[in-house]
N, C-alpha and C positions, 0 to 999 in steps of 0.2 A: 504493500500500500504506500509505496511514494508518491510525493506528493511535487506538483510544477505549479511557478507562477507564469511560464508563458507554453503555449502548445509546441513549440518548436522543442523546448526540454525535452517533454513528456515524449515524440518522435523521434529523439535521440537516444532517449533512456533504452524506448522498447525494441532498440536495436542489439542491446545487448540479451535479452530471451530470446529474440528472431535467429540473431545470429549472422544481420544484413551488415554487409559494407561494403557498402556502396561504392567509397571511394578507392580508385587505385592506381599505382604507381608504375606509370607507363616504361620504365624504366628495366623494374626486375619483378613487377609485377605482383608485389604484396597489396595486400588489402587494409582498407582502414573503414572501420564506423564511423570516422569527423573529419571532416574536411581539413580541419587544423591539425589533426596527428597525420594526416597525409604530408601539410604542407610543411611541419617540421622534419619527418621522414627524408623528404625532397633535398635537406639541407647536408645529407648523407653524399648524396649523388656530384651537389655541386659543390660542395664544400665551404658553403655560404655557414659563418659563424655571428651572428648579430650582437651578441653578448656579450662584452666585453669587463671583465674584470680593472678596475681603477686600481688597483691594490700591485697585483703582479701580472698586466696585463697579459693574462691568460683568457682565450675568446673561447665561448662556447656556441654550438646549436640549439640548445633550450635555454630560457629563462631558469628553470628550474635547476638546472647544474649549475648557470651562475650561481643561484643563492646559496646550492649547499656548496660553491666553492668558499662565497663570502665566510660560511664557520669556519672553513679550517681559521682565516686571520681572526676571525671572533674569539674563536674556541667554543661556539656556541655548540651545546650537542642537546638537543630540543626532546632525543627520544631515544627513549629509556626501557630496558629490558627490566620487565617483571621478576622475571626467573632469578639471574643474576645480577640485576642492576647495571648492567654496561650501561653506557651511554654510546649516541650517532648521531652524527651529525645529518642523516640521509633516512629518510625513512623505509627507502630501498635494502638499506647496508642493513638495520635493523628486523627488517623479515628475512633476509638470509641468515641473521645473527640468531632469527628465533631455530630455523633448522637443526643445531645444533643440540636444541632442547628436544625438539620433538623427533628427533630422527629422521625427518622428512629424508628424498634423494628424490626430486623430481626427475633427474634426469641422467636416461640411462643410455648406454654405450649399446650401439644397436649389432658391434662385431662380438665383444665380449664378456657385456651384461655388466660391466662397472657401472655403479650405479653414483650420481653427485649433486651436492647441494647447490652448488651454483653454474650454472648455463655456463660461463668460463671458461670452470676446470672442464668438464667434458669437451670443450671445444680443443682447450691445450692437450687432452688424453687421445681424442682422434688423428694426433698425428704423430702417435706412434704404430697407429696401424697404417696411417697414408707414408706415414715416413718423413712428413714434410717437416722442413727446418728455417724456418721465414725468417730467425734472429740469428745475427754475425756478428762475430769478431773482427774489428777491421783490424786487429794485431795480427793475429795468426789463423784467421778465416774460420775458424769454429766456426760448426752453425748448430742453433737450438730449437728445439719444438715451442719451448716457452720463455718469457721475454726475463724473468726475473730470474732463469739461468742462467743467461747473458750475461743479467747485472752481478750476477755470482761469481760467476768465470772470471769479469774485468779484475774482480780482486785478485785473483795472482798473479797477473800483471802491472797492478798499481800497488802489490804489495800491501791491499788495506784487511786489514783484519779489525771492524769494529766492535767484536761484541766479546766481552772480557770475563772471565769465570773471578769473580772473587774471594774465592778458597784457594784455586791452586794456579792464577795468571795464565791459565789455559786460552788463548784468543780464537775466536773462528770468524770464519767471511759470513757466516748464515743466524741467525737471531733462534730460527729451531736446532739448528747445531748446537749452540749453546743448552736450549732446554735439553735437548736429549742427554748433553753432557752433564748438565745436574744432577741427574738422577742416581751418578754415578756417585754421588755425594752423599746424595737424600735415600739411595738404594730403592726409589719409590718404580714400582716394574708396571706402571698400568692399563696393559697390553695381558689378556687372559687368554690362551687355549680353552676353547668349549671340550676338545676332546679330552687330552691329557692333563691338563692344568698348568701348564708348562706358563711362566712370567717373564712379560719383555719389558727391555725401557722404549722400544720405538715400536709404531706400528708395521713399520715398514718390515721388521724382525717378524714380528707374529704374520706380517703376510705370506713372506716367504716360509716359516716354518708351516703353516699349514699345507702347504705342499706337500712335504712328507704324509698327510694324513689322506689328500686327493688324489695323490702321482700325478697331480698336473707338473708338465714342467715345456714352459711355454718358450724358452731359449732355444736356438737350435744352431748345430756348427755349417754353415752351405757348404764346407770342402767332405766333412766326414758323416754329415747329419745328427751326430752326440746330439742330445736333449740333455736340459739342465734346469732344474727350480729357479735357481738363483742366476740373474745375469752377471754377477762378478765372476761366477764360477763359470760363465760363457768364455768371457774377455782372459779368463787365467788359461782355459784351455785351449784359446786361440793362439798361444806364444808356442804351444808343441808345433803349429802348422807354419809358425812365421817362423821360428826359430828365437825370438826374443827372450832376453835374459837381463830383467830392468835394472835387478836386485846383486850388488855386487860386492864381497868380502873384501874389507880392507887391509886386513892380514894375509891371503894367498892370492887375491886376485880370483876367486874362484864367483860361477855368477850362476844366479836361479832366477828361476820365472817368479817364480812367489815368494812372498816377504817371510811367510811363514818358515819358508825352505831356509830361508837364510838365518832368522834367528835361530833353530834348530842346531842348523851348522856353525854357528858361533859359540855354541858350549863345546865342540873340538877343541877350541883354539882356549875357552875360558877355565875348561874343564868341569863346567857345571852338568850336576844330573839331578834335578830340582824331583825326580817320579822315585820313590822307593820302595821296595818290595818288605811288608809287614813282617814276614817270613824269617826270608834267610838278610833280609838285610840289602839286599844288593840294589845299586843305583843305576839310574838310567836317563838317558836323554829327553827320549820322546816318550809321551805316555802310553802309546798304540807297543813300543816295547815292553812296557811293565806290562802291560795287558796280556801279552802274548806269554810274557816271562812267567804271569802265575797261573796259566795254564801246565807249567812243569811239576806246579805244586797240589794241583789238582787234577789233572790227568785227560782234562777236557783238550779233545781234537777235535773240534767243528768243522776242520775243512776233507774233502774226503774225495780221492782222485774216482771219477766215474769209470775208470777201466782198470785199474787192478787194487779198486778199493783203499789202497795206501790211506790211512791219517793222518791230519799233521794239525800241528798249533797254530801254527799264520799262514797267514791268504798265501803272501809269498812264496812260501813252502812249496806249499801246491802248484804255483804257479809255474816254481821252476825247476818242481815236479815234472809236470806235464808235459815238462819238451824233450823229457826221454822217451816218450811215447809219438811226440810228434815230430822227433830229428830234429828240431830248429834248433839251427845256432845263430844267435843275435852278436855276442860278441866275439870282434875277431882282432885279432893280434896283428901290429902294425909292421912287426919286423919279419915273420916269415908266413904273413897270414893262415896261420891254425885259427879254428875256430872251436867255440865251446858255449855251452847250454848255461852256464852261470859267471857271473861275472869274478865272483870269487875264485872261480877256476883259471882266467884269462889273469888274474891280480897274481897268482903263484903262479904260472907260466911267465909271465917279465919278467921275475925274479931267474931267470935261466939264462936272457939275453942283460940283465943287470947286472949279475951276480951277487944279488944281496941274497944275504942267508941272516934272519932275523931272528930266528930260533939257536939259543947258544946252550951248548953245555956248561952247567957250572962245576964238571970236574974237569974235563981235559978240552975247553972252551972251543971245542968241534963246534962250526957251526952247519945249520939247515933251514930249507927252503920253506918246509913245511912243519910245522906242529908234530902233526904224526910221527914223522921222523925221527924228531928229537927224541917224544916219548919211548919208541922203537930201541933208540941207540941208547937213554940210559938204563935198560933192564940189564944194558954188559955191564955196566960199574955196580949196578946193586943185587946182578944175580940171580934177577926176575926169570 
């Protein structure tokens, strides 16, 4: 039951039940119910801005952005969230701000069903299915899907890091970098697993971790077609195909694809074995060795060769198992190329064209190539 003082109102109203609009934009062909939201529309096409800001002569096409430009210099914020009390200066900003309360997602990704609060981000999300990259780096030609990447990237070229952790001087280029990095502080994970319960500090963690529970894994290699959850674990697997090796020891010179690798290989040089076995005591590098190591203490062989049954305690076992069954030899020797099924094997074969014998007696300081050996040669001094 609304109510009009003139019948032209009441004509324009009951265009919004009809669903008439009349008006339309000969250009790209949208539709409008008012002639004035056509004619504003139009200012798209020509790029006519009438509204001009006295403050920071910034021009706009509506009246209406002018004024909610005037708050920013006001600081006026007129409209105020119930829920949490924010304030906006834009009563636009302010019904997207409520989405967060109510969960709304108007709008969804029509390739992969992402679903989002603001018409925007969907538009920045469609181009990672188009592919497109509309923002550049005039430094070093980047291009981005979306524009506040851009202004993300210019920091390591301008070197700015503005947003500062005040516990430990941590700086980052990003304002949610930082949050995430709080948490790190605050130990606060508010990212939940419906399945496992599993606690993240970023959402972006629990997206990918739900993976594991869908076997989606939307990454894919175009040379060997690998599939992968996570796209870092794309771009690490892409350096077996380039040959790339970013990550470089400053003690041997020696280089890995991943950062991972290289810390691992820097307890060589530190002598650290940070994983220990409760047991017999003994230390270790990586933890995927302890893991394997307390399998001797409990007798668990989960890896198991499908053609003559063999068991063994690590993957690798088996793996390098398996090529006595299938003749591959991967590594080959540079001086008289022999070839051999394990690397361990081709490491005591150099020692032939080296002549290192690492293995010593410590009675009559004979020395050998191999372990075995030695053990062999001391049963003559003790009788064995």
């Amino acid at each position: 039951m609304s109510e009009f003082t003139q019948k032209g109102s009441l004509r324009r109203h009951m265009r919004i039940h009809t669903g008439e609009k009349p008006y339309k934009c000969a250009v790209c062909m949208s539709e409008f119910t008012l002639q004035g939201s056509l004619r504003n529309h139009m200012r798209i096409h020509n790029g006519e801005k009438p509204y001009k800001c006295a403050v920071c002569m910034s021009e706009f096409t509506l009246k209406g952005h002018l004024r909610g430009n005037m708050r920013i210099h006001t600081g006026e914020k007129p409209y105020k969230c119930d829920v949490c009390m924010s304030v906006f200066t834009r009563t636009e900003s302010l019904r997207k701000h409520m989405r967060i309360h109510t969960g709304e997602k108007p709008y969804k990704c029509a390739v992969c069903m992402y679903e989002f609060t603001i018409k925007e981000r969907l538009k920045d999300h469609m181009r990672i299915h188009t592919g497109e990259k509309p923002y550049k780096c005039d430094i070093c030609m980047s291009g981005f899907a979306v524009k506040r990447s851009l202004r993300n990237h210019m920091r390591i070229h301008i070197g700015g890091k503005p947003y500062k952790c005040d516990l430990c001087m941590s700086e980052f280029t990003q304002k949610v970098s930082l949050r995430n990095h709080m948490r790190i502080h605050t130990g606060e994970k508010p990212y939940k697993c419906d399945i496992c319960i599993s606690e993240f500090t970023r959402k972006g963690s629990l997206r990918n971790h739900m993976r594991i529970h869908t076997g989606e894994k939307p990454y894919k290699c175009d040379t060997c077609m690998s599939e992968f959850a996570v796209k870092g674990s794309l771009r690490n697997h892409m350096r077996i195909h380039t040959g790339e090796k970013p990550y470089k020891c400053e003690v041997c010179m020696s280089k890995f694809t991943l950062e991972g690798s290289l810390k691992v290989h820097m307890r060589i040089h530190t002598g650290e074995k940070p994983y220990k076995c409760d047991v017999c005591m003994s230390r270790f590098t990586q933890k995927v060795n302890l893991l394997n190591h307390m399998r001797i203490h409990t007798g668990e062989k989960p890896y198991k060769c499908d053609v003559c049954m063999s068991e063994f305690v690590a993957k690798r076992n088996l793996r390098d198992h398996m090529r006595i069954h299938t003749r591959e030899k991967l590594y080959k020797c540079d001086v008289c190329m022999s070839k051999f099924t394990l690397k361990g094997s081709l490491k005591v074969h150099m020692r032939i064209h080296t002549g290192e014998k690492p293995y010593q007696c410590d009675f009559c300081m004979s020395g050998f190539r191999q372990k075995g050996n030695l053990i062999n040669h001391m049963r003559m001094h003790i009788g064995e």
